[in-house]
N, C-alpha and C positions, 0 to 999 in steps of 0.2 A: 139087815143093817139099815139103819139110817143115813143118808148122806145127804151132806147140802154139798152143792156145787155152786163157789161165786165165780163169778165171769160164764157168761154164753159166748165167748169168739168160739173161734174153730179147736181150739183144743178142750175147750171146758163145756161147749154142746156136744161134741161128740163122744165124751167122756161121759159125763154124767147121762148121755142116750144110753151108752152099751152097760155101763153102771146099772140102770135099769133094768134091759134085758138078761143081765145076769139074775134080777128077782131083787133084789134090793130096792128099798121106797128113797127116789131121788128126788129133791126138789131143786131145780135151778135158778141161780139166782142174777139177777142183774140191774142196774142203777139205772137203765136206756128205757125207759118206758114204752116207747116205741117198737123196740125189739122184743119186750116181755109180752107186749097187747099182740104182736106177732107171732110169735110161739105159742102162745093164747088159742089164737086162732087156729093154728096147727100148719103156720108156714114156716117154712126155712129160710132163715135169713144168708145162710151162704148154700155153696153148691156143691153138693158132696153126693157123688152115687150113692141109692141106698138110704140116707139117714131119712128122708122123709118118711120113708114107708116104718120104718124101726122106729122112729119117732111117733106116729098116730098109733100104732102098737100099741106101747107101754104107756102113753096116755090113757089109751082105752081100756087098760088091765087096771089102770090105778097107780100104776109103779112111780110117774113120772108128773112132775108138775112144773110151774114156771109162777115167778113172783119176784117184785119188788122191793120186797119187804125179810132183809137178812135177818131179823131179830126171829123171826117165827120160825125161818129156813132152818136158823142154827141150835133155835132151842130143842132140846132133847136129843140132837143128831150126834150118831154114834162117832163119825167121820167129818168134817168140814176141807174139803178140796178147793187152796186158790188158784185158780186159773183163770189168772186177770193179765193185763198184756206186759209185758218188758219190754218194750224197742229201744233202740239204742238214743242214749243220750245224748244230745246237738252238742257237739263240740271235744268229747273226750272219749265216743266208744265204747263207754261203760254203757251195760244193762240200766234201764233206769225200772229201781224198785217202788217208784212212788205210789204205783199201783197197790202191788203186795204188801207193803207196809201198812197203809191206810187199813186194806180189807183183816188184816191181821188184827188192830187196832179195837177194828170192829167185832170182829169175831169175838175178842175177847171181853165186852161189854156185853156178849149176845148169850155166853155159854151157861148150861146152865146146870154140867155133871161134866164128868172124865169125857172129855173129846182127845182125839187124836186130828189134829191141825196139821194137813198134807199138803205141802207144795208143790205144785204140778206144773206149774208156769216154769221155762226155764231161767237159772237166776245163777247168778257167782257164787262160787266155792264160799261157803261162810255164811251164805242169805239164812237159812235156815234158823241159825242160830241165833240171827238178828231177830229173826220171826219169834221165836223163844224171847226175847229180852222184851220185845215190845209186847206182848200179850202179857207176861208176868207183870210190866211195868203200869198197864195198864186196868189192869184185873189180881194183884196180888195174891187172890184166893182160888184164884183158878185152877181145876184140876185138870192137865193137859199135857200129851207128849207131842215133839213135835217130828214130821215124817220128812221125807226126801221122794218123790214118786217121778221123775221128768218121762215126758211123754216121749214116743217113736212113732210118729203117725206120719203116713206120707198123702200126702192129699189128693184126694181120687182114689186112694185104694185105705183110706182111716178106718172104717167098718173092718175091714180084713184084717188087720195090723191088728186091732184094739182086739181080735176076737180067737187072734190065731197068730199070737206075738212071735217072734224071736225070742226074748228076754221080755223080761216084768224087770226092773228094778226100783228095790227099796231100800232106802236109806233109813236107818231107827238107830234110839238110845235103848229101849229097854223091852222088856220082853213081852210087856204088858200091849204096849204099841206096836210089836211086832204080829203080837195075835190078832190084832184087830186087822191091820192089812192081810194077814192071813186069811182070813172070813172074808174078806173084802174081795179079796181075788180066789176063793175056792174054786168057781168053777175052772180055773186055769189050773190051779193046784190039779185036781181030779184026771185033767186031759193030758196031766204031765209037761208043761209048757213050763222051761226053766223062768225060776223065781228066784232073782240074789237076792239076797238079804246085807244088807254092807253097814258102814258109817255113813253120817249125812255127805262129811265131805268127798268119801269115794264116789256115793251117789249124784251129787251137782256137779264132780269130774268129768264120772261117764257121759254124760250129755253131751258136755262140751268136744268131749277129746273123739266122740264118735261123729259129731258132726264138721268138727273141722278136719280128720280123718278122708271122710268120702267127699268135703268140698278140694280137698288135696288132690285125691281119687282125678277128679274128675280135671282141675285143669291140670291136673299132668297130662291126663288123654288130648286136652287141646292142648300143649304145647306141645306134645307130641307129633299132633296133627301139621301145626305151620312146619314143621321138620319136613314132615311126609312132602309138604306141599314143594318144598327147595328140593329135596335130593328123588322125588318121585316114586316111593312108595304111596301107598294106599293105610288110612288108618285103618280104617275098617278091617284090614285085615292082621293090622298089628295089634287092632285089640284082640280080635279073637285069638289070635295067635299069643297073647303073653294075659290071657283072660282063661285059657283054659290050663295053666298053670294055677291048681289049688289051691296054693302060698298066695295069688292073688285073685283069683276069682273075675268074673266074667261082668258083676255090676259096675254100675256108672263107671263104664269106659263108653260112654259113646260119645265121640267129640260132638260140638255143639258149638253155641255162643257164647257158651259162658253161664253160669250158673246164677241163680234169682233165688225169687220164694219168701216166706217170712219167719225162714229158721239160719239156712248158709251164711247169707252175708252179717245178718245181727249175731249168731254164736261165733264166726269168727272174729268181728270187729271187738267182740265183748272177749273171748280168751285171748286176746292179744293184748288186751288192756290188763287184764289180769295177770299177763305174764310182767309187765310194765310196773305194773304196783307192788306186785313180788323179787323186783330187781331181777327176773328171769326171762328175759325178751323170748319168744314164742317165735322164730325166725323162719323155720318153714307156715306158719299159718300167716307169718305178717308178710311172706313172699306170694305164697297162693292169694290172697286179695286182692295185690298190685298185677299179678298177671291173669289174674279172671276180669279186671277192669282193664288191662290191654284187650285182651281176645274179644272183648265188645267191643273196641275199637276196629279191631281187625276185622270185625264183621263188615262195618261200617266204611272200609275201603276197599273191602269185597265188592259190593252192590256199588259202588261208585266206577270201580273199575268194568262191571258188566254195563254198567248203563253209559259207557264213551267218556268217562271221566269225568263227568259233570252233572249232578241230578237236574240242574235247573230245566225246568219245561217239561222234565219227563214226568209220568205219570206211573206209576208202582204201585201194585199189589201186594200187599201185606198179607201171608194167611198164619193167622194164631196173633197172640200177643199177652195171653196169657204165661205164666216164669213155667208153665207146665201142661201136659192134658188133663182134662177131667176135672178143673178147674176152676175159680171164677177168680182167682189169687192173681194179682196184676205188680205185689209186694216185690222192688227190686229186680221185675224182669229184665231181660236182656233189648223188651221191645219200648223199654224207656227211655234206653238209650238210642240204639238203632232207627227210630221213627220218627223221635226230634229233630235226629243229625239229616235225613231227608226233607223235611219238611223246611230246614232250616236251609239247606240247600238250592231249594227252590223246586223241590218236586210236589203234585200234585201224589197223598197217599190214599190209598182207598184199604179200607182193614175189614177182613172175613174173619171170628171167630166165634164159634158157638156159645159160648157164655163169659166171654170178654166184654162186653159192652156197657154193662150196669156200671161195672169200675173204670173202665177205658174211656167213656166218654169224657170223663175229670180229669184225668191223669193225662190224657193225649187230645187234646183240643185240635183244632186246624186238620183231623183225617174224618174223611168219609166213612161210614161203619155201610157195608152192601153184606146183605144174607148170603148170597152165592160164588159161588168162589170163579163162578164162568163168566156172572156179570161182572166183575172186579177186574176179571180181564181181557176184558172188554176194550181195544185200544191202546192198552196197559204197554209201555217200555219194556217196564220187567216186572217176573214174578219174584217173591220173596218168601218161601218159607221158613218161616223163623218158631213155630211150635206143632208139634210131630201130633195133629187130632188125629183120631183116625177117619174123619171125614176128608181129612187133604192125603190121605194113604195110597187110594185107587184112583186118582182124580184121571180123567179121558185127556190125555198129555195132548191129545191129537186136537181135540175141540179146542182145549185154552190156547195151544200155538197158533192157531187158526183167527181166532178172534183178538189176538194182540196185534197192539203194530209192529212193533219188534218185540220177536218172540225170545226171550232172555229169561233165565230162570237162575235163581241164587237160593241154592238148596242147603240151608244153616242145617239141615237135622240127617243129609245123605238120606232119605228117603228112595230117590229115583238115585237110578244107573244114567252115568253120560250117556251110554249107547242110547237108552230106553229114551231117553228125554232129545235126542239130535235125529233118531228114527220119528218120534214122530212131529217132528219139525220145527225143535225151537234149535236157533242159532247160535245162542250160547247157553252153554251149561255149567253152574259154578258149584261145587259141595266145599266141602271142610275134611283138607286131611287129603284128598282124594288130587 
């Protein structure tokens, strides 16, 4: 098959990569010149285990190319995938499609036989069809169905996801379109990995109602968790304990800070909006946002109350600040908020994270970025582990106690045990839940 892939972000490089390694000729496409003369070259412009080396691959097979130039991309391609961005629109929460629309626009100027035009970007119940009205409107003669395909990629583990899914789902009109994403995803077919086949609007549903689903998931764990904190249980072991329960399962219960990323907070701001325009208010997803933005506060009175009630003068270790591990995603993290509110404080922050830096230096001005997580605390008030790498997993509790002034630790991801952390000599020890 022929495919063009418009947009290179994170879902439409990684897409149009493994699109390749399945044996299909992909060409990707993007408007950023800089980003194309980049891939060009054979760098990766985000950070993703894995894609680099899959990526010089299918270069080097022929399968995979990169270009500027949508007209060349989309003539004769059997397939056209837009995976151009939707972030939320300033001021109302809606997805904004100005992205999709345009590249739709385009495409439709571009085609130049029976294409099947796939939206892969995630977009509201009914985009699709919009997609439909603007390529006909603009191309009248065009032969074209249009598809539904929303991604499930979690970042740091997208090669895996994309190759070894849960679900594939496709949204189609007609049968014609249906084969073509059938071809598309054979090798999946072949290894048995379930494929729906639905309507468009079931398929821009599932998206939504699956990620606002595990954003629920998860701050219920942390509301759970400040429960744990007043009546003295442990979450930790309320998760396990109502996680090995089938009917709910054992993922994203880990309390935490609060949930980030550049899917959570934009799919539920944008199905909430959606239940709003359909006179249908969305009340558990418009309640889960208001208290995943307390629980980042609550963070943020955590670390206040380990460092004597007042950050001013103290000096604080940061380790992670990426919304995740394995990472460079800095979208919405929980250390936007949390690293401001210190800084604003009057604390001196110094910030450890393995591939946080390139985005963090913009987004969090006024923090020190230090390589090592032993220099950082170095003198340090307190520590703050605020993302679970697993470079901060084993850390020598005994060295970094040692080398702070006041050995204080604010463990946002329960990583260490109180014992383990007070044995080897910090004086205070904070987790979540615990």
């Amino acid at each position: 098959m022929r495919i063009a892939m418009i947009g290179t972000g994170y879902v439409g490089l990684v897409s149009g990569v493994c699109f390749s390694d399945f044996g299909h000729d992909v060409t990707c496409v993007d408007k950023a010149e800089e980003k194309i003369t980049m891939l060009q070259a054979g760098k990766v412009p985000i950070y993703e285990p894995g894609l680099d080396v899959l990526m010089a691959k299918n270069v080097a097979a022929g399968r995979l190319s990169f270009t500027n130039d949508l007209v060349s991309a989309v003539d004769g391609a059997d397939a056209v995938f837009i995976a151009v961005g939707t972030p939320t629109r300033r001021g109302d929460g809606h997805a904004d499609l100005t992205y999709v629309m345009a590249a739709a626009e385009e495409i439709a100027h571009a085609m130049t036989g029976y294409t099947v035009v796939i939206t892969k970007s995630t977009v509201p119940v009914g985009t699709n069809r919009k997609v439909r009205e603007v390529i006909k409107a603009a191309n009248p003669k065009a032969e074209f169905d249009v598809a539904s395909n929303p991604e499930f990629l979690r970042e740091g583990a997208a090669i895996d996801d994309f190759m070894r899914p849960d679900r594939v789902v496709v949204g189609v009109e007609s049968d014609r379109a249906a084969d073509v994403m059938a071809e598309i995803y054979r090798p999946l077919y072949l290894r048995d990995f379930p494929i729906l086949t639905t309507d468009l609007e079931s398929a821009e549903m599932i998206k939504y109602a699956a990620n606002a689903f595990l954003a629920a998931k998860i701050t219920f764990i942390n509301e759970i968790a400040g429960l744990c904190e007043r009546t003295g249980a442990d979450v930790k072991e309320v998760s396990r304990g109502i996680g090995l329960d089938g009917r709910i399962g054992n993922k994203f219960l880990h309390a935490g800070p609060g949930y980030g990323g550049s899917c959570f907070p934009k799919d539920t701001a944008a199905l909430a909006r959606i239940g709003q325009d359909h006179a249908f208010p969305m009340q558990i997803t418009e309640t889960v946002m208001r208290v995943n933005d307390a629980v980042k506060k609550r963070m943020i009175e955590k670390i206040r109350e380990a460092c004597g009630d007042s950050f001013n003068g103290k000096t604080v270790a940061v380790l992670g600040v990426t919304f995740k591990p394995n990472t460079d995603d800095m979208r919405d993290a929980p250390s936007l908020t949390i690293v401001p509110a210190l800084i604003g404080g009057g604390a001196k922050v110094r910030v450890v994270d393995p591939q946080g830096k390139s985005e963090g230096e913009e987004l969090l001005p006024g923090v020190e970025w230090v390589d090592d997580p032993y220099a950082a605390a170095m003198g340090a008030d307190a520590i703050v582990l605020l993302t679970e790498w697993n470079e901060f997993r084993a850390l020598n509790l005994s060295q970094m106690a040692d080398a702070m002034k006041s050995p204080r630790m604010v463990d946002l991801r329960n990583i260490y045990s109180r014992d383990k952390a007070l044995k080897s000599g910090f004086e205070t020890y904070v987790g979540v839940g615990r």
